[in-house]
N, C-alpha and C positions, 0 to 999 in steps of 0.2 A: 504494500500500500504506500503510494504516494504519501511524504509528511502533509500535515495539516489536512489532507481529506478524511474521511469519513464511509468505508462501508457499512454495508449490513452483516449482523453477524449471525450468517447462516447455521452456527450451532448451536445457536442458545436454545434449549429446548422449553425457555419461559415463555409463556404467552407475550405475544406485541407488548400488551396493555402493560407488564408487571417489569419489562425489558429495562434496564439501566440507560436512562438517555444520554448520548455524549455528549459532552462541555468542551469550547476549544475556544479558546483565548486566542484571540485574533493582532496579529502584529502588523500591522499598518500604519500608514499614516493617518487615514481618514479615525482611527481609534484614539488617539492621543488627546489630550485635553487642548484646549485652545486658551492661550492667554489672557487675550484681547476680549473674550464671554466670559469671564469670571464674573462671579454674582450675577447672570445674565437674570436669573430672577428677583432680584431686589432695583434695578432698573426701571426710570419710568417707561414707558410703550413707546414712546419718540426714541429714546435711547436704544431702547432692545430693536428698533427698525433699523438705527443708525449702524449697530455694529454688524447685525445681517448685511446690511449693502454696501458695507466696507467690505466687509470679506467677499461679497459677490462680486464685488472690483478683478478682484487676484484674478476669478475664473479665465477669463480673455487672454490675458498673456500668457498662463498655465498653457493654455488649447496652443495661442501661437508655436508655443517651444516646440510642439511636437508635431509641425505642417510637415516636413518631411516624411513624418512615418504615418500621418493620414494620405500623403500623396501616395505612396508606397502600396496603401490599403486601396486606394481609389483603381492605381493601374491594374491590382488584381481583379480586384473586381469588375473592371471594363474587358477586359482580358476573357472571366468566365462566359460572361451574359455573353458575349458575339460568339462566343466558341457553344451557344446552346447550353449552357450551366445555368445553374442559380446562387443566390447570394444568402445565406439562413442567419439568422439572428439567433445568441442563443442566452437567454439572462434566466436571474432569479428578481424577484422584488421590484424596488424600484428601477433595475438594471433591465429585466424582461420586458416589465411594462414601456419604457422607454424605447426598448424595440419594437416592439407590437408598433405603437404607435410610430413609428419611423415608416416602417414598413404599409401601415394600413393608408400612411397621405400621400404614398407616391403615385398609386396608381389614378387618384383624383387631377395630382397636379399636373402627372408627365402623361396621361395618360401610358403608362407604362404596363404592359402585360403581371397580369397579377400575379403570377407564377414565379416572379423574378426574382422577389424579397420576400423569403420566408419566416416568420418569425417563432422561437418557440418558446416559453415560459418555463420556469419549473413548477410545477402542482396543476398544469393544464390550464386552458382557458377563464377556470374558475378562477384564478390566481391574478387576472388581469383585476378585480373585483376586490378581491379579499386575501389576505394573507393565510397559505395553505400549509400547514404546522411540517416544520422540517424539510418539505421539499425541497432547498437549497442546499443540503446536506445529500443527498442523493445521486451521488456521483453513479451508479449505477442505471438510474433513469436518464439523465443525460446520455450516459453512452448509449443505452439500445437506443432513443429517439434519435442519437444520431445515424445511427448504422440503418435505422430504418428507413433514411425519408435524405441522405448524404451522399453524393455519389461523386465519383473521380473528376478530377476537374472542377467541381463548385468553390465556393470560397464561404467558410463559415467564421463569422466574426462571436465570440463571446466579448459577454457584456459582465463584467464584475468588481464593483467599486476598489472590493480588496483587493484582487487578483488571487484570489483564493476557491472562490465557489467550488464545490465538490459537484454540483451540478455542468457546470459550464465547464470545468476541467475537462469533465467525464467526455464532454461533448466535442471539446477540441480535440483530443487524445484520438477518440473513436473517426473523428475524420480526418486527422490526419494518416489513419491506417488506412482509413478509404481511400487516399489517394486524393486528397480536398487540401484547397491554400487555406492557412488558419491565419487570423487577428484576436490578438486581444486587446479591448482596450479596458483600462481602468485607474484609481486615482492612485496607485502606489507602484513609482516608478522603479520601486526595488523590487517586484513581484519573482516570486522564485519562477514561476511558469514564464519569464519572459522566455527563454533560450528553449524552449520548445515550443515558441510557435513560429508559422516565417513575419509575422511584422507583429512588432510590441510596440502600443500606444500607451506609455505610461504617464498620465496627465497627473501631475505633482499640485494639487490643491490644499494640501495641509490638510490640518486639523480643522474639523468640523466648526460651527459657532455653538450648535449641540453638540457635543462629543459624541460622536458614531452615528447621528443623523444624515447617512450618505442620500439622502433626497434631497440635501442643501448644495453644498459646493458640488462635491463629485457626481450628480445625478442632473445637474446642471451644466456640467463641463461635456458629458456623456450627449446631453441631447445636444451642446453646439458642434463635438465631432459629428454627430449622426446626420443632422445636418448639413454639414458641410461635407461631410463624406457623400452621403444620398444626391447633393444636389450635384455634386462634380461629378460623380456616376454618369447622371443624366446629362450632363454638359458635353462629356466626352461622348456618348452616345447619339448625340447630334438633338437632343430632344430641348435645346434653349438655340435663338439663333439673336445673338448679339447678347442682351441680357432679358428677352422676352421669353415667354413659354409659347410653346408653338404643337403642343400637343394636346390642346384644350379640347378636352369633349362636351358641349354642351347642354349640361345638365339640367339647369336653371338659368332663368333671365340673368341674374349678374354675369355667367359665365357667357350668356351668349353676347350683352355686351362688353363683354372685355375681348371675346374675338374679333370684333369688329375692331374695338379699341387698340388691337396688337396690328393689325392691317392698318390703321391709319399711321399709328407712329413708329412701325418697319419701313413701310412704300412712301409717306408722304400723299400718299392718295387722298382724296375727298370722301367722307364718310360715305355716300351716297354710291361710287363706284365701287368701296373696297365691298360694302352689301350686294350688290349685282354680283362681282366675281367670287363673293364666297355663297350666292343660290348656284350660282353656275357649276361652282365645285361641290353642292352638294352638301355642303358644310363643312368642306376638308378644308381645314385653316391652312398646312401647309402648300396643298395644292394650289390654293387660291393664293397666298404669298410668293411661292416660286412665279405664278403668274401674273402679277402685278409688279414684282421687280425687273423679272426678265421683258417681259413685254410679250410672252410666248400665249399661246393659247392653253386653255386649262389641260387639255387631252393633252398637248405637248408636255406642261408640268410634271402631269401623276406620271407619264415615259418616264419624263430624266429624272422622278425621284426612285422609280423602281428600278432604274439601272444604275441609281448613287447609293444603296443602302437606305434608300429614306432620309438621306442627308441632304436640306437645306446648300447649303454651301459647294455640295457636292453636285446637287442638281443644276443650280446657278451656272457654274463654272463649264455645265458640262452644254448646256445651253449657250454660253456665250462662245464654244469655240464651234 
């Protein structure tokens, strides 16, 4: 057994119920006491705000130090998804739910095939909800749901503020035998599991303002990598052209004026025409953008995008020669 995880101990012949629960003292940074919150309870409410958004300051430049090894995370990832892979999120806590939710907004934004970002929790769906007793301890349910649903070539990112999780280990460990690129990101840039995985995100956020409330700094550092991880995914994937989305599916009126609204300030076009050429396309945003910059006809657009990959830029380029 790996130090600091946790199996089951398949010979105890006591019931579940009567089973001795393991205790593990966690050595991290995000466990340490915080200076700067001392008496954070004897503070008046203006104060106890103050020293929260002091310390939410740190997060930003924490996240900057380590752009190279989210860049690192980003080209694998671009890497899978064109090669036919997927990208699986793997947390416990506030770590899991923070993927769930990473995963559940891309396909609204980038219209991105659902398939792409899978997310998995420890104690299952229930778990996005409610806190599910020990599953984060479970280093043995991470592996199988990875071996289950993980396959060569993917890239699975675990998500663990300590860099400890017996879940997420479980999860890395089992895809890396898969034959899967592995990340970890988390707030403790000494994690023993860095050198086993291929890219370690160690975001150095200190000591909590609650001591061990990782849904303060490091649960916040976690959603600005996921962020900016997911959205350069899609940038590299041609799914942003310039700094607009361009995969908008029109679900509700806001979004179908904000298509119109992406056509007027790509092309320079007159609201009035960019709505003609996107009836024309049908309500394909991209098609109707390749067709108002080029100057091509829409049936020419949807061509050069299907012979660019669906790329913008690619379509353009391939039009002007």
């Amino acid at each position: 057994m790996t130090a600091g995880r946790v199996e089951p101990d398949t010979a105890s012949a006591l019931p579940l119920a009567e089973q001795p629960r393991p205790t593990v003292r966690v050595d991290a940074p995000t466990e340490q006491r915080n200076p700067l919150s001392a008496d954070l309870d004897l503070m008046s409410t203006r104060d106890v705000l103050r020293v929260i958004n002091e310390a939410d300051r740190r997060v930003p430049a924490a996240v900057a130090s380590v752009l190279d090894e989210i860049a690192a995370a980003v080209d694998l990832a671009v890497r899978a998804l064109r090669a036919g892979h997927r990208v699986h999120y793997f947390g416990a806590g506030t770590s899991g739910r923070l993927g769930v939710l990473d995963a559940a907004e891309l396909a609204p934004t980038f219209n991105s095939p659902k398939h792409w970002f899978c997310s998995h929790i420890a104690g299952g769906p229930e778990a996005v909800w409610r806190a599910v007793e020990d599953a984060e301890d479970n280093e043995y349910a991470g592996a199988t749901e990875a071996r289950d649903c993980v396959q060569a070539g993917d890239l699975v990112v675990g998500l663990a503020a300590s860099g400890r999780t017996p879940y997420v280990l479980g999860a890395l460990d089992a895809a890396r035998v898969a034959g899967a690129g592995t990340v970890l990101l988390c707030a403790n840039p000494h994690a023993e599991a860095a050198s086993s995985v291929d890219v370690f995100i160690g975001v150095d956020t200190g000591p909590e303002v609650v001591t061990g409330s990782t849904r303060m700094k490091a649960g916040t550092a976690q959603k600005l990598v996921l962020n900016a991880f997911s959205t350069a995914v899609m940038v590299r994937l041609g799914r942003v052209y310039s700094n607009l989305m361009i995969d908008v599916v029109a679900t509700n009126a806001k979004l179908r004026g904000r298509m119109i609204s992406i056509l007027v300030e790509a092309t320079g076009c007159a609201e009035e025409v960019s709505r003609r050429v996107l009836d024309e396309a049908g309500g394909d945003l991209k098609a109707a953008l390749v067709a108002l910059v080029s100057g091509a006809a829409v049936a020419d657009a949807r061509d050069a995008l299907s012979r660019s990959a669906d790329q913008v830029r690619g379509a353009l380029a391939l039009l002007a020669s």
